[in-house]
N, C-alpha and C positions, 0 to 999 in steps of 0.2 A: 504493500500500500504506500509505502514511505515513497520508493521510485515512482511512483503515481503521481503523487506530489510533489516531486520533485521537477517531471517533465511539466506539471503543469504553470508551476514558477517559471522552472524556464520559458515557457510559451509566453507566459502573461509580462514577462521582464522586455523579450522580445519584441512586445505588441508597445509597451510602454517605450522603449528606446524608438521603434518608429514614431509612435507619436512625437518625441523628445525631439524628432530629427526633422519631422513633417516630410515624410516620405510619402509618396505616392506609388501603389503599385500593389502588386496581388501574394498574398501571402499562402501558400497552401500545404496542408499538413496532412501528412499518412498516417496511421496507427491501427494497427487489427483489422486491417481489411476494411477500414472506414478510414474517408478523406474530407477536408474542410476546406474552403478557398475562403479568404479573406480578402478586402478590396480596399484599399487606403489613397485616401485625397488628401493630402498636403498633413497627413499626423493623422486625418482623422479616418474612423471606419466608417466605409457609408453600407457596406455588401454584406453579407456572409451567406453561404450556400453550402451545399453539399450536391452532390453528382444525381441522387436521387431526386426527381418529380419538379425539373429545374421546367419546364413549360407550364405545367400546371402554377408555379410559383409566380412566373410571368405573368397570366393570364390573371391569377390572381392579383395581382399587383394593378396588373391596368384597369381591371374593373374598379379596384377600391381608388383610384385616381381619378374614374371616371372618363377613364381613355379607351375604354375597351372598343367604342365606337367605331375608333378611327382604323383599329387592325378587322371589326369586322366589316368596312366598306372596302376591302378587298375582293370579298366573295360574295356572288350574286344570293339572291333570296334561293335560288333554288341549288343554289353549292350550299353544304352545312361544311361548318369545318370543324373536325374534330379528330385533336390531338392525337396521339400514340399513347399518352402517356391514361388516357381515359377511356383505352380500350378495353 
């Protein structure tokens, strides 16, 4: 558990020296068959994601923005669009 704790200092000391530096740019972390991306503008975190249900997160994103209009004037009333990820 200690190593646990430890990696997770490290991560977090990491995330703090980017902010410290205001770094811009994508951070991404493997462990157990699970991966994280991070996304940093000038220090700060504006992203985080994981590899899993990254369209549905989109989709969600632009409806709660109230954008979701604008991706569905791509396709006619009689094209439906829908995703892979909501098959």
């Amino acid at each position: 558990m200690s190593t646990a704790k430890n990696y997770l200092a490290e991560i977090f000391n990491f995330i703090k020296t980017i902010s410290k530096k205001q770094g811009t740019g994508q951070l991404k972390i493997v462990a157990q068959n699970q991966q994280w991306e991070f996304f940093f503008l000038q220090g700060r975190m504006v992203y985080a994601v994981t590899p899993e249900h990254r369209v549905r997160r989109w989709l969600r994103s632009l409806k709660q923005q109230n954008c979701y209009h604008l991706f569905k004037e791509h396709y006619s009333q009689s094209e439906e669009y829908h995703p892979w990820e909501y098959s």
